[in-house]
ZAVO-15548 format. One line per 2 residues: number of its first residue (from 0); their letters; for each residue z, y negated, x of N, C-alpha, C. Coordinates in nm, 3 decimals. Example, Ala and Ser with C-alpha at 12.3 -4.5 7.8 and 13.67 -1.06 7.14 Angstrom:
// ZAVO-15548
0) as) 0.780:0.569:1.319:0.780:0.450:1.230:0.780:0.330:1.320 ~ 0.708:0.225:1.285:0.714:0.106:1.367:0.787:-0.003:1.290 $
//
This chain:
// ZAVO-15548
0) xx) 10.264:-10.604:1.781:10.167:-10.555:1.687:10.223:-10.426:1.624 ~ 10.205:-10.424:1.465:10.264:-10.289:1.425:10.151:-10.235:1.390 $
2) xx) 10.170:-10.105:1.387:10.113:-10.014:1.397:10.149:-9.875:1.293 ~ 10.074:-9.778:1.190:10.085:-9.671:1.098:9.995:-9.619:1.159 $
4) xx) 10.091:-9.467:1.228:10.012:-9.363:1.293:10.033:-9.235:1.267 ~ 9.966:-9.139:1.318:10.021:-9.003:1.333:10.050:-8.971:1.463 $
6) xx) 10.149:-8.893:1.439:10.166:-8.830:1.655:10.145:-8.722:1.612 ~ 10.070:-8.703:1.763:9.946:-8.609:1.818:10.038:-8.578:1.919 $
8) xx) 10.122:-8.647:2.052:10.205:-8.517:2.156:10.283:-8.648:2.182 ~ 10.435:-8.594:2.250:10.496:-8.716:2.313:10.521:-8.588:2.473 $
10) xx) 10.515:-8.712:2.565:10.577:-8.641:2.682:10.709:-8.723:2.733 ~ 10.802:-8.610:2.690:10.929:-8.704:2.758:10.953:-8.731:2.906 $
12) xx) 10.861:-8.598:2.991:10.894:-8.713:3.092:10.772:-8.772:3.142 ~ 10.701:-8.850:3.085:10.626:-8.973:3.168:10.652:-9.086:3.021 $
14) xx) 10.722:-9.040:2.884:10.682:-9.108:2.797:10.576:-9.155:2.756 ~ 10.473:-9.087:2.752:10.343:-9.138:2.715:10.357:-9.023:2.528 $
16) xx) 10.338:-9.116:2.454:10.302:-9.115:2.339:10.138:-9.157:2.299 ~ 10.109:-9.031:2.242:9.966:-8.979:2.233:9.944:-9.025:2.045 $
18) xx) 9.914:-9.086:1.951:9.857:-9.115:1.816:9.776:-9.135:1.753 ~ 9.715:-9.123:1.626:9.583:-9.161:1.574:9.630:-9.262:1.498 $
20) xx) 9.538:-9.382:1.473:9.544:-9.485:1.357:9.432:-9.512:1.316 ~ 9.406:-9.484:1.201:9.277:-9.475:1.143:9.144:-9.430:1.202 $
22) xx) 9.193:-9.265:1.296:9.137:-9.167:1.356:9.131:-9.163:1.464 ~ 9.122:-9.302:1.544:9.113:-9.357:1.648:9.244:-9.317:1.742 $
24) xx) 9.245:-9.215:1.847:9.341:-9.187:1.932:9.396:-9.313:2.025 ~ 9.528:-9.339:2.054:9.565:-9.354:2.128:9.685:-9.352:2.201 $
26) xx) 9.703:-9.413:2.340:9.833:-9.424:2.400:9.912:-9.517:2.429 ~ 10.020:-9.490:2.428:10.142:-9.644:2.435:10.232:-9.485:2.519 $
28) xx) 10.325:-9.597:2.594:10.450:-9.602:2.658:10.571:-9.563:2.591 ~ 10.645:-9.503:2.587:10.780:-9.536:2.536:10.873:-9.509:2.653 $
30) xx) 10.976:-9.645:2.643:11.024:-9.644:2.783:11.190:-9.680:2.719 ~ 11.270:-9.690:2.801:11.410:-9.684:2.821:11.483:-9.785:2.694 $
32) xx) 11.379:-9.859:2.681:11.415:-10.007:2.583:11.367:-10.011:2.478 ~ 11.320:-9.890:2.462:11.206:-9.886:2.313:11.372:-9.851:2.186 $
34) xx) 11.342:-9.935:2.110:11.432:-9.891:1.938:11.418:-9.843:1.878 ~ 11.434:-9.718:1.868:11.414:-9.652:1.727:11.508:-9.666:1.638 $
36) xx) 11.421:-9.686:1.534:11.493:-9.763:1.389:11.508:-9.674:1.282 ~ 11.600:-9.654:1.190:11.666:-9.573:1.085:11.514:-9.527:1.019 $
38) xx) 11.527:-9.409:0.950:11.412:-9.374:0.811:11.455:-9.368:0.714 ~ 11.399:-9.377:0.658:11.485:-9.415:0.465:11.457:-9.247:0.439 $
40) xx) 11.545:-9.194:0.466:11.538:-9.025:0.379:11.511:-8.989:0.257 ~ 11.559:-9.091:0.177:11.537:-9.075:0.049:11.383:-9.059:-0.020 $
42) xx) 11.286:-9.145:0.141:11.145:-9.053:0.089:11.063:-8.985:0.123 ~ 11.139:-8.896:0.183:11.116:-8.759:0.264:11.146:-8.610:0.150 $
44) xx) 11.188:-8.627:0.016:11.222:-8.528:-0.091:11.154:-8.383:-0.069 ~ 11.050:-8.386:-0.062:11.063:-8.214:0.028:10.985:-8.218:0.138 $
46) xx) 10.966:-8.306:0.234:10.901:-8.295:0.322:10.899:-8.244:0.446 ~ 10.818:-8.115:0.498:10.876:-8.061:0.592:10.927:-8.112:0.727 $
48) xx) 10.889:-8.250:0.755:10.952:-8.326:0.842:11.091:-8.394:0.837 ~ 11.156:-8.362:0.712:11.290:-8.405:0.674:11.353:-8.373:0.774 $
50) xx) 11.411:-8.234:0.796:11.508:-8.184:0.887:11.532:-8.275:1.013 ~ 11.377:-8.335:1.057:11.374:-8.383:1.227:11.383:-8.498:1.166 $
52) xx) 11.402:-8.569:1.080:11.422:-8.725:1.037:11.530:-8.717:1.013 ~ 11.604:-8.600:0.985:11.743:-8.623:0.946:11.812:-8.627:1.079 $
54) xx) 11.800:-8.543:1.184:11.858:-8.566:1.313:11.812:-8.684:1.397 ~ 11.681:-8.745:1.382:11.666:-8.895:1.416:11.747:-8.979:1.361 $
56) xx) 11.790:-8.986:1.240:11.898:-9.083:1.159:12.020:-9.052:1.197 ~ 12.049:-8.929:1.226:12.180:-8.844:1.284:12.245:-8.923:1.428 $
58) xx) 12.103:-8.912:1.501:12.141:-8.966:1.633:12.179:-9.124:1.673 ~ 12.133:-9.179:1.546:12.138:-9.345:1.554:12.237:-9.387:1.522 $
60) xx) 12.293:-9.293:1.443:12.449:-9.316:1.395:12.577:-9.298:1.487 ~ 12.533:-9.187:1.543:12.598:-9.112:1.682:12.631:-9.256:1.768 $
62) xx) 12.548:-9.327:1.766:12.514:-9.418:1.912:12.637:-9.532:1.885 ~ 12.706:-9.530:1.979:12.780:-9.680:1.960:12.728:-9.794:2.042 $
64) xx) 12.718:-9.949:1.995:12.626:-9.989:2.042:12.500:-10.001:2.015 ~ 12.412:-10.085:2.131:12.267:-10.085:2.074:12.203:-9.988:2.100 $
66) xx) 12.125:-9.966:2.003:12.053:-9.801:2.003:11.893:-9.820:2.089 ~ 11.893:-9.734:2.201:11.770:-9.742:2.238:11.756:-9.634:2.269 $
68) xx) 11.598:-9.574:2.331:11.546:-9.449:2.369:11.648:-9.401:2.499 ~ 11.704:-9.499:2.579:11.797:-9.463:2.730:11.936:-9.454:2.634 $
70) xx) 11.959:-9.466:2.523:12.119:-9.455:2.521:12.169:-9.319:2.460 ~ 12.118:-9.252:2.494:12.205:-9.119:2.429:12.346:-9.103:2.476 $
72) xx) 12.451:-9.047:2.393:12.585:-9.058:2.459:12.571:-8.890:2.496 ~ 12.657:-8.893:2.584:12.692:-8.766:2.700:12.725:-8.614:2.588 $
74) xx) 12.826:-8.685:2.480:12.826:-8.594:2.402:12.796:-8.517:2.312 ~ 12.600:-8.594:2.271:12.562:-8.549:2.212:12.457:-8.455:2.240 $
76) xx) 12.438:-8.366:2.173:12.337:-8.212:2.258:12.188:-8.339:2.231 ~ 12.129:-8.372:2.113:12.023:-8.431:2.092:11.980:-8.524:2.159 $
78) xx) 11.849:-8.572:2.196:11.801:-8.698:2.246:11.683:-8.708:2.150 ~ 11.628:-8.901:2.171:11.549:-8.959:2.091:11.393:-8.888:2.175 $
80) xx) 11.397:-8.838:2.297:11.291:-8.760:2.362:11.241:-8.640:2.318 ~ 11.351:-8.593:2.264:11.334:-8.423:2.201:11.284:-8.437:2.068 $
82) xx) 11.368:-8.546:1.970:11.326:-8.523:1.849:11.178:-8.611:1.810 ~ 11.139:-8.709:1.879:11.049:-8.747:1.887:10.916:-8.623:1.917 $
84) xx) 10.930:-8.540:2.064:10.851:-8.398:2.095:10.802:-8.359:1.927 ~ 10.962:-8.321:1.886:10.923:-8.249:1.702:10.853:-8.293:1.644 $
86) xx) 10.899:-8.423:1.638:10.803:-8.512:1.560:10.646:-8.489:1.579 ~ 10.604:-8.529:1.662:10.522:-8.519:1.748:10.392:-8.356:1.719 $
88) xx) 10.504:-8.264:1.714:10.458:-8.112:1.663:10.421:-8.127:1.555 ~ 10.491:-8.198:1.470:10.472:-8.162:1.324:10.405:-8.287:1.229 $
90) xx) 10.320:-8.351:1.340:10.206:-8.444:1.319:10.269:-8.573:1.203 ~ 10.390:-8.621:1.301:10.511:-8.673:1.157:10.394:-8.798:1.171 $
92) xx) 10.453:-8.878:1.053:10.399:-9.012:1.041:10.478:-9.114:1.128 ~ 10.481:-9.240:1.175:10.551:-9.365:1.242:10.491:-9.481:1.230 $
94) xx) 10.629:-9.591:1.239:10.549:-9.719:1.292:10.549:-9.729:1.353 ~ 10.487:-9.755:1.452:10.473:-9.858:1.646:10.489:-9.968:1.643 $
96) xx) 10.587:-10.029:1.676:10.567:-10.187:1.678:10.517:-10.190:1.876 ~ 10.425:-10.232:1.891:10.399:-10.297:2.045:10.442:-10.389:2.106 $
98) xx) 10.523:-10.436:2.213:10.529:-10.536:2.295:10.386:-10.592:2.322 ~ 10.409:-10.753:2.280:10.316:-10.796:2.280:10.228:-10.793:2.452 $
100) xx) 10.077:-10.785:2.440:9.979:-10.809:2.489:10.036:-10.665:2.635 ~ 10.051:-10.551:2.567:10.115:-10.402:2.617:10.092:-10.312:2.571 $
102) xx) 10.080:-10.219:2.612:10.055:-10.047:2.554:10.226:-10.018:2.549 ~ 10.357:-10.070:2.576:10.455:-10.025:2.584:10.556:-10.052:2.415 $
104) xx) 10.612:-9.892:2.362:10.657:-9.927:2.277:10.755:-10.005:2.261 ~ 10.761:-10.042:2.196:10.890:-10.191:2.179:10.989:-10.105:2.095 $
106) xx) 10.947:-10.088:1.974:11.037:-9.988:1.828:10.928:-9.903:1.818 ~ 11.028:-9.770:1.722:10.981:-9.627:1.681:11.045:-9.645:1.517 $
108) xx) 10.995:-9.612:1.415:11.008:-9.574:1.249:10.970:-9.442:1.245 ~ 11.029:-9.308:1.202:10.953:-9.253:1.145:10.873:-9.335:0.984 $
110) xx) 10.835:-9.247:0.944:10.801:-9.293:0.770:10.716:-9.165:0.742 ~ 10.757:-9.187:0.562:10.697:-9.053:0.512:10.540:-9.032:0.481 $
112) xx) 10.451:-9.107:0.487:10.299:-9.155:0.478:10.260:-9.281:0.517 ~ 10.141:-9.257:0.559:10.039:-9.413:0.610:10.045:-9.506:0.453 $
114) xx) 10.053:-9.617:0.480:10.011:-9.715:0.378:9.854:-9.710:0.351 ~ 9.814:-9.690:0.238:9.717:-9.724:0.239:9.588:-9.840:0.293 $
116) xx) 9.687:-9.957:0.298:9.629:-10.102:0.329:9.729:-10.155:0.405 ~ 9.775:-10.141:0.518:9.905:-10.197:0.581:9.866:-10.348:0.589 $
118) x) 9.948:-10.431:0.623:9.970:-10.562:0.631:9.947:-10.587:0.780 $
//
């Protein structure tokens, strides 16, 4: 199930991701296997959440291999836990996709606004 939210807190260590979707709070999982997927920067033009979307896109690139929330490489100072936290601060927008019939995230999007009418 996808999902257009706002984050409200992430805790990296229990992974519990805290969001509103159409005001309505809630919680999902993000666990070792969750994907976070590229943001299109290009529509982020002055948005103060750019900077932390740019090091989310930063880090996916970094990754050799399949990119998940457990794969950070050794050499990089950043993790998808930290910049997610930012995110998180600065009330960014995302998609959630859910593992079906689960509170556990499957994929992470940032994005630069809610759709009005999502699909």
């Amino acid at each position: 199930m996808n999902q257009f939210a706002t984050l409200i807190s992430f805790a990296p260590s229990t992974g519990v991701l805290t969001y509103s979707v159409d005001g309505v709070t809630q919680t999902s999982t993000v666990v070792s296997s969750t994907i976070p997927h590229r943001a299109a920067l290009n529509s982020y033009p002055n948005d103060p959440v750019r900077p932390i979307v740019t090091r989310w896109n930063t880090l996916i690139a970094a990754i050799k291999g399949p990119v998940t929330f457990g794969s950070t490489p050794s050499d990089v100072l950043d993790s998808f836990s930290a910049i997610t936290a930012d995110l998180a601060a600065n009330d960014a927008k995302v998609q959630i996709h859910l593992k079906p019939n689960s509170d556990t995230v499957a994929s992470l999007r940032p994005i630069p606004f809610l759709p009005p009418h999502p699909i």
